[in-house]
C-alpha positions in Angstrom: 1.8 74.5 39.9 1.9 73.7 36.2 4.9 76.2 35.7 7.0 73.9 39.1 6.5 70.8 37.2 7.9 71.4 33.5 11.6 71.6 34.9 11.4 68.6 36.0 9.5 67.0 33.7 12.8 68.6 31.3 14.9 66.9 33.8 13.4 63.3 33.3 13.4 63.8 29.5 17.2 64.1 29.2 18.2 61.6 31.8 16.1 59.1 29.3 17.3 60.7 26.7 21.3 59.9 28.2 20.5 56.6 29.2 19.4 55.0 26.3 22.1 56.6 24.5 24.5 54.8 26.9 22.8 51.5 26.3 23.2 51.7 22.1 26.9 52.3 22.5 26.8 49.5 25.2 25.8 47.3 22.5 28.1 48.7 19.7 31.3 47.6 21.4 30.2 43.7 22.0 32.6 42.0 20.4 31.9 40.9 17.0 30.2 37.4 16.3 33.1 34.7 15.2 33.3 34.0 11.3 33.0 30.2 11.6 31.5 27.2 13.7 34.0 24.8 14.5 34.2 21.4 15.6 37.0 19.0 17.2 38.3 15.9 15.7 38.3 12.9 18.8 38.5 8.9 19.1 36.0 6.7 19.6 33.6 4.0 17.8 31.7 4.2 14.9 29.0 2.1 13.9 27.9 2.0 10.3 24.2 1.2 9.7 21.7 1.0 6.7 18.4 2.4 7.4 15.0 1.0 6.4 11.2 0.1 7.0 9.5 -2.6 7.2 6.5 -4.2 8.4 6.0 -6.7 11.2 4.5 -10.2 10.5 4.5 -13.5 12.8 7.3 -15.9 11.2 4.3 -18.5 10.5 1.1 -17.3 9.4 -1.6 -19.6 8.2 -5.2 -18.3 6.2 -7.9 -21.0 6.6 -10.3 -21.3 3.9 -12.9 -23.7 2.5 -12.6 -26.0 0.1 -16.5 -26.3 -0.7 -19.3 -23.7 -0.9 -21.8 -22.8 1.7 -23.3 -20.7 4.2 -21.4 -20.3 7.7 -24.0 -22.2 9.9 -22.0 -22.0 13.4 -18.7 -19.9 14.5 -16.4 -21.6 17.1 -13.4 -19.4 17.3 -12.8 -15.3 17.3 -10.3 -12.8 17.4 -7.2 -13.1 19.3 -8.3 -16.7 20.9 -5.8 -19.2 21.2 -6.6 -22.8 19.2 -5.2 -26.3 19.4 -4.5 -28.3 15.9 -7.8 -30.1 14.8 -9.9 -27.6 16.5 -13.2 -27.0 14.9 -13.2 -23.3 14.1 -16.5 -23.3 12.0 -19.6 -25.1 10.5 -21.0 -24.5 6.6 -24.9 -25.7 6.6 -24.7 -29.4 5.3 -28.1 -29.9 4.4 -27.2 -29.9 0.4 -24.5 -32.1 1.0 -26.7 -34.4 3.1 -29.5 -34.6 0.4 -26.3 -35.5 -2.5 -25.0 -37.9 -0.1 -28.6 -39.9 -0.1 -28.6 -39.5 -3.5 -25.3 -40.8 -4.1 -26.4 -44.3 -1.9 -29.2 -45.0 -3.6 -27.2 -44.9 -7.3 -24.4 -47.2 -5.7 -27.4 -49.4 -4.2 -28.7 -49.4 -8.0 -25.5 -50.2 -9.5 -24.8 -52.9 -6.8 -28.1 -54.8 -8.1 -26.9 -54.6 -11.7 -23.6 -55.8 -10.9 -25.6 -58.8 -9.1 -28.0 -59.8 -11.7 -24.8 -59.4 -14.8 -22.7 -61.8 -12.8 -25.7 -64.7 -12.6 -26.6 -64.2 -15.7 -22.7 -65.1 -16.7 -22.8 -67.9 -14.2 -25.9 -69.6 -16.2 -24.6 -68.7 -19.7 -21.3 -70.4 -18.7 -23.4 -73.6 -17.5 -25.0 -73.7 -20.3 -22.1 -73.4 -22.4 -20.7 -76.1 -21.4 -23.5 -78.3 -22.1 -23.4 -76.7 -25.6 -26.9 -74.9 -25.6 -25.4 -71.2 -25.9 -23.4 -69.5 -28.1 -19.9 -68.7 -27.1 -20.5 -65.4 -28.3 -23.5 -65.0 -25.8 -20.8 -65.8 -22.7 -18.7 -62.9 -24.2 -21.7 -60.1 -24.4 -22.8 -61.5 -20.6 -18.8 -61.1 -19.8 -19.0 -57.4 -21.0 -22.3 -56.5 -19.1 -20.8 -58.0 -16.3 -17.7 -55.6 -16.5 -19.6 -52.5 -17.1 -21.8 -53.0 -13.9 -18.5 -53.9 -11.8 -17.5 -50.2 -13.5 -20.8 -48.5 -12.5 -20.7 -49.4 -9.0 -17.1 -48.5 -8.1 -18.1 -45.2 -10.3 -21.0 -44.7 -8.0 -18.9 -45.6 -4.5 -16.0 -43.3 -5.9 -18.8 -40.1 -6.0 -20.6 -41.4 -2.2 -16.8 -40.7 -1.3 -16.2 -37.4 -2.3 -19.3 -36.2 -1.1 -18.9 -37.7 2.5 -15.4 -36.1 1.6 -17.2 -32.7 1.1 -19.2 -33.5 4.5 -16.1 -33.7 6.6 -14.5 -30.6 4.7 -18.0 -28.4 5.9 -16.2 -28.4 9.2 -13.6 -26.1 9.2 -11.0 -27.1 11.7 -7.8 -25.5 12.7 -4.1 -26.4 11.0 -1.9 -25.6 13.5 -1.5 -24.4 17.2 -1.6 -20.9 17.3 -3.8 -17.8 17.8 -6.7 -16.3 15.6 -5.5 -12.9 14.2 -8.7 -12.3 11.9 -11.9 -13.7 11.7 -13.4 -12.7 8.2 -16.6 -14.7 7.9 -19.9 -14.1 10.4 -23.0 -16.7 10.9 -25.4 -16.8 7.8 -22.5 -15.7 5.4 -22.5 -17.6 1.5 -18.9 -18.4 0.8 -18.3 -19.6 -2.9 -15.1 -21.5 -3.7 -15.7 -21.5 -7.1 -12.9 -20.2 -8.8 -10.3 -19.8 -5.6 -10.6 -20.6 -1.6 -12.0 -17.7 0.1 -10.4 -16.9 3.8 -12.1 -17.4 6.5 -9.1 -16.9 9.3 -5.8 -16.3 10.3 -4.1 -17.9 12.1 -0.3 -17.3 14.0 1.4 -20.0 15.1 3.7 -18.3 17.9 3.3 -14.6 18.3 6.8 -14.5 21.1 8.6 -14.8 17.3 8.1 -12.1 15.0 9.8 -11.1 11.4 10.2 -8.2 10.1 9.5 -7.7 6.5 11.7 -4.6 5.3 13.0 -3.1 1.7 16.5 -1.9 1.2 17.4 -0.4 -1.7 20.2 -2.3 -4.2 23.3 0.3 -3.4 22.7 -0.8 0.2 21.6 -4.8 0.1 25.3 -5.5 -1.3 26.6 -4.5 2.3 24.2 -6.9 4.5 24.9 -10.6 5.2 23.4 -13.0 7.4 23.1 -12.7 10.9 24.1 -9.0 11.3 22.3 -6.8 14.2 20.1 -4.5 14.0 17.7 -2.7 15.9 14.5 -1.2 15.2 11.4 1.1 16.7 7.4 1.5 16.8 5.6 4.5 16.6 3.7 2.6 19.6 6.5 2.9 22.1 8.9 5.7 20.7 11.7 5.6 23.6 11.9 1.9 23.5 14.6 0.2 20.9 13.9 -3.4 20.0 17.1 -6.1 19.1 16.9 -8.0 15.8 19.1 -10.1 13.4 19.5 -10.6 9.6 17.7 -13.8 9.2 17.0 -13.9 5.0 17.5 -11.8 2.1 15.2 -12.8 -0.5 16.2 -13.1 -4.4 13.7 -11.8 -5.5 13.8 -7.9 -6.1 10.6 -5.9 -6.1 11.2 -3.1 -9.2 8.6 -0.2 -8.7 9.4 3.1 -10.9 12.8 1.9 -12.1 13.5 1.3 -8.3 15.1 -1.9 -7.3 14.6 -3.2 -3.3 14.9 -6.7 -2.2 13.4 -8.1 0.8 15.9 -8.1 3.4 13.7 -10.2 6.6 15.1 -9.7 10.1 13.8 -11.8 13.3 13.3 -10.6 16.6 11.5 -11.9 19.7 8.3 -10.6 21.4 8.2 -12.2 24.8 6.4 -9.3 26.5 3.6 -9.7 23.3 4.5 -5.6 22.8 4.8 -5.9 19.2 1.5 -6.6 17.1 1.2 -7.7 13.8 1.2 -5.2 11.2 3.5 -2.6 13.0 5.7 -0.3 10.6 9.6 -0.7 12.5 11.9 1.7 11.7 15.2 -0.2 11.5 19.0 0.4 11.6 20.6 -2.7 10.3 24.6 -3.0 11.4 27.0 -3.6 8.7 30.3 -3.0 9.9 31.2 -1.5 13.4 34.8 -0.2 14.4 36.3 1.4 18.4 39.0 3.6 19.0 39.1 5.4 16.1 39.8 9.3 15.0 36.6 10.6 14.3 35.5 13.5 11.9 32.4 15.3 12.0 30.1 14.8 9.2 29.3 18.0 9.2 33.0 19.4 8.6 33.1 17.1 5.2 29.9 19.4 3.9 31.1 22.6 4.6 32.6 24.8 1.9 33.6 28.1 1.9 31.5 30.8 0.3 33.7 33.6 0.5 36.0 33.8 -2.4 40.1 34.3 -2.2 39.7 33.1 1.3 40.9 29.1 0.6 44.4 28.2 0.9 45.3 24.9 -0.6 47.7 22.6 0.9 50.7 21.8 -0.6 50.4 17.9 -1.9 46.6 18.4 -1.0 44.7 15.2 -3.0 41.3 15.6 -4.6 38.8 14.0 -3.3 37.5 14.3 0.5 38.4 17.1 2.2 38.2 19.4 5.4 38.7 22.9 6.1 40.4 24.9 9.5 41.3 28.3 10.1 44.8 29.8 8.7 46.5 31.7 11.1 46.2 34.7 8.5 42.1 34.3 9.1 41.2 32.5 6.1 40.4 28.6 5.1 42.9 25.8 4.7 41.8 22.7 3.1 43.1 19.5 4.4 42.7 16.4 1.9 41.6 13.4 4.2 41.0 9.7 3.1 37.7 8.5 5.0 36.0 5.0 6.3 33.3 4.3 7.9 30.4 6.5 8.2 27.4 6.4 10.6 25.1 9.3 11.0 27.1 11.9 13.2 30.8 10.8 12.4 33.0 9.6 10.0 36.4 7.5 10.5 39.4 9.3 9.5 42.0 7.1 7.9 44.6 8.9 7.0 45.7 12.6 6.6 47.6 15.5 8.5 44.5 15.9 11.2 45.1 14.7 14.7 42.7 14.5 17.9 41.7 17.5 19.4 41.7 19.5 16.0 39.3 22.0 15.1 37.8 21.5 12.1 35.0 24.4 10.2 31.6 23.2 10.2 29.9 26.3 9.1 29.8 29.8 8.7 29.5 32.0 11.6 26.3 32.4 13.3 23.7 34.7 11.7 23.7 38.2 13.4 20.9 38.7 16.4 17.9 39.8 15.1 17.7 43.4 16.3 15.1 44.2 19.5 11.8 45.8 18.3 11.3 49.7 19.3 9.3 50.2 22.3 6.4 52.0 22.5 7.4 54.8 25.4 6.3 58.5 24.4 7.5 61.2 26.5 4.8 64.1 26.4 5.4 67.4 27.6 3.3 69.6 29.1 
């Protein structure tokens, strides 16, 4: 039985053996990959954008501190709830300013009395006087007491004021209309304003408004003017694209490692309430913006050959910009090209012996298939 199956077995061997001999030559005479990628030259718009990042932050945006020291006693108002102007938002524990302002009374009390008693004693030395049994001089010493207790008591009533001052100021009461953003004090927290006003909120006045605080670089800044569009995105909603305008570039340039950016704000609305303070936008900010025009591809005014003796100059060819299509002998033609506009796939062609419809090198030819890994099929003969 052994000795029926090896012819066969033979058999099998070589038809394998045939067929994957037929299948290399099969792949030997595909035709060859092409040298270079190409690209067409068309019409059509180009926009022309400057990108940058920025954060968002409402256009008005009020911290509430204290202007006196205390402990927080009562809280009236937390995250994200919406507050009128005058609203109290917080008690400090007055018992301290109580006890000065009892303190305070009694010296303007005191100083009252003294003020009473100078100003009869002057009204008797100026009877007497006049009947010529007192010294003038004795009128002018009661004159002077009478003065410095007129002084002591409006000194006195001047302090009772600032403390019942410091009395109103331990309620802490909302600015403006808006909506608490941060709350950064709790109940039976000491807050010292000492040497500067601590924060105790934040406060938005209209969140439907929002700015967008972003950084462009000096070589780009020169290009953006007032009420130019732009639009932006949140990593918290990555397939939506949010409408903005130039509303202020700031003067003031912020210089961090010999890098110069200015503050270039944009405005947008938030009438859905989407967009949350603090969110980093990506934006594109329009600067110039052009239709119907013939278009390059950006990537045909990066290529450059990397074969040498295969670039033909053309006759009258400028330095400068340039692209590159095939000669009809097989190698490279360079075509000087004066450019505009650019935006991130295209650039405006404005003048130069390209037309629509032109094919234009963008690259080398494609990198040759990677070839199939051996299998692992044994034949074994008995």
């Amino acid at each position: 039985m052994t000795v029926r199956l090896r012819p066969l077995l033979l058999i099998l061997a070589t038809l394998v053996v045939i067929g994957a001999v037929a299948l290399g030559l099969r792949g030997t005479g595909s035709e060859p990959a092409p040298r270079y990628r190409t690209a067409g030259v068309d019409r059509g718009e180009i926009i022309q954008t400057v990108a940058t990042n920025g954060t968002l932050n409402p256009v008005t945006l009020v911290n509430v501190g204290t202007q006196i020291s205390g402990t927080i006693q009562r809280l009236h108002a937390d995250f994200n709830q919406p507050v009128k102007a005058g609203q109290m938002l917080a008690e400090l524990d007055p018992a301290l300013i109580r006890a000065n302002l009892a303190d305070l009374e009694a010296t303007l009390a005191n100083a009252q009395t003294a003020e009473a008693v100078a100003r009869t004693k002057l009204a008797r030395s100026e009877a007497l006087v006049a009947r010529r049994f007192l010294s003038p001089s004795q009128l002018d010493d009661d004159r002077q007491a009478v003065n410095a207790a007129v002084a002591q008591r409006k000194s006195a009533a001047a302090r009772l004021q600032r403390e019942r001052t410091n009395l109103g100021y331990a309620i802490i009461r909302a600015p403006i209309d808006g909506v608490v953003i941060a709350r950064n004090v709790d109940v039976g927290q000491t807050v010292a304003a000492s040497f500067q006003t601590p924060t105790l909120f934040q406060i938005a006045q209209d969140l439907t408004k929002m700015q967008i605080d972003t950084s462009v670089a000096e070589a780009d800044v020169g290009s953006i003017r007032v009420a130019q569009p732009a639009t932006f995105t949140v990593d918290a909603y990555p397939g939506r694209r949010f409408d903005a305008l130039v509303r202020q570039i700031r003067l003031n340039p912020t210089i961090q490692q010999n890098v110069v950016t200015y503050n270039v704000v944009l405005a947008t609305t938030n009438p859905d309430g989407l967009l949350l303070p603090g969110m980093t936008a990506q934006a594109r900010i329009e600067v110039a913006r052009k239709a119907d025009v013939l278009r390059l591809p950006n990537a045909a005014l990066r290529y450059s050959p990397t074969a040498e003796g295969e670039t033909k100059e053309r006759k009258g060819a400028a330095p400068g910009a340039g692209v590159y299509r095939v000669t009809p002998e097989g190698g490279t033609e360079r075509v000087a090209v004066t450019t505009g506009l650019v935006d991130r796939s295209h650039t405006e062609l404005v003048s130069g012996p390209v037309q629509a419809g032109d094919e234009l090198i963008t690259g080398d030819g494609a990198a040759p298939a990677r070839p199939a890994p051996a299998g692992n099929f044994r034949l074994r003969l008995f």
